[in-house]
C-alpha positions in Angstrom: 0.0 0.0 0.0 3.1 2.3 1.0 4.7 1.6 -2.8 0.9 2.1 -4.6 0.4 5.6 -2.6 3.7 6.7 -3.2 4.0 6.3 -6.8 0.4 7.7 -7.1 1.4 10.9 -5.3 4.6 11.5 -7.6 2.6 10.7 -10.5 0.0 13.3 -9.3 3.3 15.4 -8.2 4.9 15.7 -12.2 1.8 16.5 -13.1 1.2 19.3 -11.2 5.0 20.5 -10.5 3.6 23.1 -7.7 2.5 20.4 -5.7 4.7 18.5 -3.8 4.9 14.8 -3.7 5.0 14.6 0.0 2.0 17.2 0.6 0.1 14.7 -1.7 1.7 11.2 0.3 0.7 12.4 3.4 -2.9 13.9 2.1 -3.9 10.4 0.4 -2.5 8.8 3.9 -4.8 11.0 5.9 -7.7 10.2 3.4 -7.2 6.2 3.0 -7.3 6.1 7.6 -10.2 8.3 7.6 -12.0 6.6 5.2 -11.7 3.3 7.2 -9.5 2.0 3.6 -6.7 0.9 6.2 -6.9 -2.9 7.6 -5.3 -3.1 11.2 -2.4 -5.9 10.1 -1.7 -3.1 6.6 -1.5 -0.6 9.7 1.0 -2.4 12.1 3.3 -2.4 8.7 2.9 1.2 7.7 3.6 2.0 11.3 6.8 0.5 11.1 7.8 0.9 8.1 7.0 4.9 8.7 10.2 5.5 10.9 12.7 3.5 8.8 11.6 5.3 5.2 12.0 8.8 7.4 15.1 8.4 8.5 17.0 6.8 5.3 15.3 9.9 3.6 16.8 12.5 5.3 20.1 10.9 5.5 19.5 10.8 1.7 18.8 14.4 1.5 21.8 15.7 2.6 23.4 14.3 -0.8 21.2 17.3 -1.7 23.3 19.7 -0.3 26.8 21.1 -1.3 28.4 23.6 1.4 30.5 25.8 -1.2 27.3 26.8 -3.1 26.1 28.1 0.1 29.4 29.4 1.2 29.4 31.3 -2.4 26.6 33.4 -0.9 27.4 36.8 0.1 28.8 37.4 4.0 25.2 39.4 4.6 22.9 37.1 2.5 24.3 33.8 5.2 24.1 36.3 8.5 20.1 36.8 7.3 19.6 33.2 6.1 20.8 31.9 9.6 19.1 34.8 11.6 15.9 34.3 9.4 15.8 30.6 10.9 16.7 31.4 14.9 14.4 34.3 14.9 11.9 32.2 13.1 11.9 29.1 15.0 11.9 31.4 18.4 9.4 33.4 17.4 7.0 30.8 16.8 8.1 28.7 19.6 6.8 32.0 21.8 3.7 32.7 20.2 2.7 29.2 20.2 2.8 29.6 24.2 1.5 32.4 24.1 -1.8 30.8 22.3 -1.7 27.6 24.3 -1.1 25.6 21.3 0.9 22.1 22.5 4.3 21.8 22.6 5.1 19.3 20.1 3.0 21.1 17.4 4.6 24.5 18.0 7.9 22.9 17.5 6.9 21.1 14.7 5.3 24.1 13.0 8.7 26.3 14.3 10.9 23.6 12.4 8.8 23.4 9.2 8.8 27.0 9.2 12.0 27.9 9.6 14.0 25.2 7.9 12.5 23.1 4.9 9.0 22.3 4.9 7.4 18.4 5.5 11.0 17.1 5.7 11.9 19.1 8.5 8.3 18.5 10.0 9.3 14.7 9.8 12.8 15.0 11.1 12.0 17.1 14.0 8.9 14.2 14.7 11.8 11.8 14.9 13.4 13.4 18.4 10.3 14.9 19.7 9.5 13.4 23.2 5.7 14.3 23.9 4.0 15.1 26.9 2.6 11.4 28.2 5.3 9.7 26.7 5.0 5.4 26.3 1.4 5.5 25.1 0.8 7.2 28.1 -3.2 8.8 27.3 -3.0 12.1 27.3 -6.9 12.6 27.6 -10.0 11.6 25.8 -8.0 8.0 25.3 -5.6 9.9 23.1 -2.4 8.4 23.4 0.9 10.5 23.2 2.2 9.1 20.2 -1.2 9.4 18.1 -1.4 13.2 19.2 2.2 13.6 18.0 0.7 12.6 14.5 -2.0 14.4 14.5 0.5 17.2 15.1 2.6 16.4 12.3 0.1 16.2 10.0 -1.8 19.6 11.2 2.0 21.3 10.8 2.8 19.8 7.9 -0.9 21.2 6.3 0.3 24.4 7.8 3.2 24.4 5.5 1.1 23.7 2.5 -1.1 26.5 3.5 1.2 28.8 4.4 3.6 28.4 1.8 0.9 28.7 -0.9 0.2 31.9 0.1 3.9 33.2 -0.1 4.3 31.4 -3.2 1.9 34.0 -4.8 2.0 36.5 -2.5 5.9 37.4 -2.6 6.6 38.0 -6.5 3.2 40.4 -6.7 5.3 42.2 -3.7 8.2 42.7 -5.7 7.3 46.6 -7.0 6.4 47.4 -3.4 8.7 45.9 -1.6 11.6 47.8 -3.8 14.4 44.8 -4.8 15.7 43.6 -7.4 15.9 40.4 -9.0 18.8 38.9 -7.3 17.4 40.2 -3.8 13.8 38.6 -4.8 15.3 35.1 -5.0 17.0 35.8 -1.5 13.7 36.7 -0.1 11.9 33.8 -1.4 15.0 31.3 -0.9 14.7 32.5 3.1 10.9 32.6 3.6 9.2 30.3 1.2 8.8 26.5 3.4 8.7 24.0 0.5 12.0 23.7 -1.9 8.9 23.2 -4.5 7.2 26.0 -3.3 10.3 28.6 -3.2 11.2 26.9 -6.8 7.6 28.1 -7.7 7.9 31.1 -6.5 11.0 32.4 -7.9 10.9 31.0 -11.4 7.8 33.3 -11.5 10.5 36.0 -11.0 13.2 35.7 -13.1 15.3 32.7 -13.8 18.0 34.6 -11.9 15.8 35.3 -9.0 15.8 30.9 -9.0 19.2 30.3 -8.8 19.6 32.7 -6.0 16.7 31.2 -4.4 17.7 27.7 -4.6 21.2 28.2 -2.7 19.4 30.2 -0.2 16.8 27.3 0.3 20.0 24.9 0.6 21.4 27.4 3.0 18.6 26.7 5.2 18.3 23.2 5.0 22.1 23.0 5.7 20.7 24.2 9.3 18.2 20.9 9.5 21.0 18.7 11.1 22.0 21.2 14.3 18.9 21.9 15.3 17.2 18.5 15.2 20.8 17.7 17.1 20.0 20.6 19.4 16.0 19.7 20.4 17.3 16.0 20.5 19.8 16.8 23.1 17.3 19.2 25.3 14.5 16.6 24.8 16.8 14.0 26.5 17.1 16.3 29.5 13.7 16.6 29.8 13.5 12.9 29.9 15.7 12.7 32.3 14.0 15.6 34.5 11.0 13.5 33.8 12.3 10.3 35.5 13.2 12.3 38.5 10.0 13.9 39.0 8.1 11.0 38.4 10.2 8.8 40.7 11.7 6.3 38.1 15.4 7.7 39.1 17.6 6.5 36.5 15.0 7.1 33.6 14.7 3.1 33.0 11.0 3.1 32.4 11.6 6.1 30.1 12.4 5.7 26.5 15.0 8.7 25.9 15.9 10.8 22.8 19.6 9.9 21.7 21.8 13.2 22.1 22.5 12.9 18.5 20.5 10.9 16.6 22.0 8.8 14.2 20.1 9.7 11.3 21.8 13.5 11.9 24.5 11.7 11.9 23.9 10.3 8.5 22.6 13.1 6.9 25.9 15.1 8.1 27.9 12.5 6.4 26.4 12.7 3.3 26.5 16.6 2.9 30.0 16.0 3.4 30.0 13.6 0.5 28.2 16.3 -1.1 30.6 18.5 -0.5 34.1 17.0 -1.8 32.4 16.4 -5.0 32.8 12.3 -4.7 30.0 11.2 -6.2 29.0 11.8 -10.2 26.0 13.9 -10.9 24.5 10.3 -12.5 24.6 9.1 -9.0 23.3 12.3 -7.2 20.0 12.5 -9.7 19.5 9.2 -8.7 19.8 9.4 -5.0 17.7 12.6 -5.1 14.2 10.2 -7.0 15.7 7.9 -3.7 15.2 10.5 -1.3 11.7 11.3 -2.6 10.8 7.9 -3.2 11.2 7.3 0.8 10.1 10.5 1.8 6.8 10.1 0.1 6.4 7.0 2.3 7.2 8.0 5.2 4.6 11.2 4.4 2.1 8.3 3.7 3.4 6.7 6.6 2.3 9.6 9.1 -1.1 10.3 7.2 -2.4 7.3 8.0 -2.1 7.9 11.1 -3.8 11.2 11.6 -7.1 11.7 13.0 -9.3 14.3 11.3 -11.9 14.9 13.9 -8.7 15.7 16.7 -6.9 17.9 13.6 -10.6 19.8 13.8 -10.3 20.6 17.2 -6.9 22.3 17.1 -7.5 23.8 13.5 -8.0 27.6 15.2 -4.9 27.5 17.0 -2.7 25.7 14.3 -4.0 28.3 12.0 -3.1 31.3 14.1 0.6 29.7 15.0 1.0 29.5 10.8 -0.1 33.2 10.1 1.9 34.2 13.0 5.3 32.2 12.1 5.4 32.9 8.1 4.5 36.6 9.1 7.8 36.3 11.3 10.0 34.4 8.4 8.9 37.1 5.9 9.4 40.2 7.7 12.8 39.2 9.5 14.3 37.9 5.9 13.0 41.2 4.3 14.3 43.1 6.9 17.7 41.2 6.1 18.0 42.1 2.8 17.1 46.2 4.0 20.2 46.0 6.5 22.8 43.5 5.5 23.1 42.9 1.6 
C-alpha cells in the first residue's frame, strides 16, 4: 500500500509540479485512515515501516546539499539566512505559548517553518519526546504518540497552507517591496517553506531570481541537522527531569531521545559527500528520485495515522501559530535584505 500511494502521489506530483509529492503522500494517507481503507495488520506495517523510510530519507537528503554553493553566498545574505531561521523558529516557539497551542506542534510548526517544509516537519517528529510519553493517554483516550501525528500532519498542512500563500503572495510584492531580482530570490529562498514551493515562486521572477533562491533554500536546509541535534539533546534532559520527577530515578521506564540521533549523523555524512564532489551527478540525480521515493512513504506513513476529527479541534490554534510564524519568516528575511546585503 506504501509503494501504490507513493507512486500515485509522484505521478499526481509531475503533473502538477507546484504540488509537492509529499503534501500529496501524506494527504492520500490521511484520506485512506479516515475513510476506514486501512486494515489493522496493513496498519501495524505502515507504522513500522513509517520510521525506517524517514530516517534513510533524510540521511539521503543531505546528498542534496553542497556547502561551497552556500558558502558562495554573500557574507550578509548567510548572516540573514541563519538569523531568518533562529528568529523564526523562536518566534513561533513563543507565540505558540502564548496561544496555548501544545508543545510538540509549536515545534513542529517552528521547524517546518524555519528550515525546509514536510521534511523538517518529519525529522524534528523523529526526536520529539511528547507530553505522556509510552502510550501514556493524554486525555479523551488519546495516546501521546497518536497526538504527536495528529501534530505532524496539522503542521505539515500548515506548510502547505502557508507556503501557498507566499508562493503567490511574494513575486506580486516585488514593485512594493523595492528589490531587485537577485534580492527577490533571497527573499523567497529565506521565507518560502517548501523547496517546491520557493522553486515556484521564484521561477515566477526571473530565472536569476531561481538560482539565488535555490542556494538560499540549501542554506537553510544545511541548518536541518543542528537543530534536530539541538532539540534532540534538550529533549533527553527533559526525559531525564521527567524520570526524576516521576520517581523512576535512572530514567529506565523512560524511553530517551539519543543526544545525537543517528540519522543526523547520516545526513551530516552525506553533505559531506556532497561537498568533496565524490560522487558523479548520474549518482546524485538518482539518490535525489531515492530521497523522494522514501520520503513520500514516510509522508504516507504519518497520514495514515492522523485523526481528522482531533486535527478539527486544534484547526483555530494551528492556524493562528502558521499566520503568526510565516508573518515572522517574511518580515525578518526582508528586513535582512534592507540591512545587511
Amino acid at each position: 500500500m506504501v509503494a501504490a500511494a507513493t507512486a500515485m502521489s509522484l505521478r499526481v506530483s509531475v503533473a502538477v509540479p507546484v504540488v509537492s509529492s509529499l503534501i500529496l503522500a501524506i494527504v492520500l494517507g490521511v484520506v485512506v485512515r479516515n475513510v476506514g481503507a486501512l486494515p489493522p495488520r496493513v496498519a501495524v506495517g505502515t507504522r513500522w515501516a513509517t520510521k525506517r523510510l524517514l530516517r534513510a530519507g533524510v540521511v539521503l537528503l543531505g546528498l542534496q546539499l553542497s556547502v561551497p554553493e552556500v558558502l558562495a553566498l554573500r557574507p550578509g545574505e548567510l548572516v540573514t539566512i541563519l538569523v531568518t531561521v533562529v528568529v523564526t523558529f523562536l518566534g513561533t516557539r513563543w507565540v505558540g505559548a502564548q496561544i496555548g497551542a501544545s508543545r510538540a506542534l509549536s515545534l513542529l510548526v517552528a521547524t517546518g517553518f524555519a528550515i525546509c517544509g514536510a521534511s523538517a516537519v518529519a525529522a524534528m517528529s523523529a526526536v520529539i519526546r511528547p507530553d505522556g510519553a509510552n502510550g501514556k493517554a493524554t486525555g479523551g483516550g488519546t495516546t501521546a504518540e497518536e497526538t504527536t501525528e495528529d501534530d505532524v500532519a496539522t503542521a505539515i498542512a500548515m506548510v502547505t497552507l502557508f507556503g501557498a500563500v507566499t508562493l503567490f503572495a511574494l513575486p506580486l510584492a516585488q514593485g512594493a517591496a523595492g528589490l531587485d531580482d537577485h534580492q527577490m530570490g533571497v527573499w523567497i529562498g529565506a521565507s518560502v517553506h517548501e523547496v517546491a514551493q520557493v522553486v515556484a515562486a521564484a521561477s515566477a521572477v526571473s530565472t536569476a531570481a531561481l538560482t539565488v533562491a535555490v542556494v538560499v533554500k540549501l542554506g537553510r536546509v544545511v541548518l536541518l541537522a543542528p537543530l534536530v541535534a539541538a532539540v534532540g539533546a534538550l529533549e533527553r534532559r527533559r526525559a531525564v527531569v521527567g524520570d526524576v520527577a516521576g520517581g523512576t530515578g535512572d530514567g529506565s521506564r523512560t524511553s530517551r531521545p539519543p543526544v545525537v540521533p543517528l540519522f543526523v549523523v547520516g545526513f551530516l555524512a552525506m553533505v559531506v559527500v556532497r561537498s568533496v564532489g565524490l560522487l558523479p551527478a548520474a549518482v546524485l540525480d538518482a539518490a535525489a528520485i531515492a530521497t523522494t521515493l522514501l520520503l513520500a512513504g514516510a509522508m504516507f506513513g504519518l497520514g495514515t495515522g492522523v485523526h481528522v476529527a482531533t486535527l478539527a479541534r486544534t484547526g483555530g490554534r494551528a492556524l493562528a501559530l502558521g499566520a503568526a510564524s510565516t508573518t515572522i519568516a517574511v518580515t525578518v528575511s526582508l528586513a535582512g535584505i534592507r540591512l545587511l546585503t
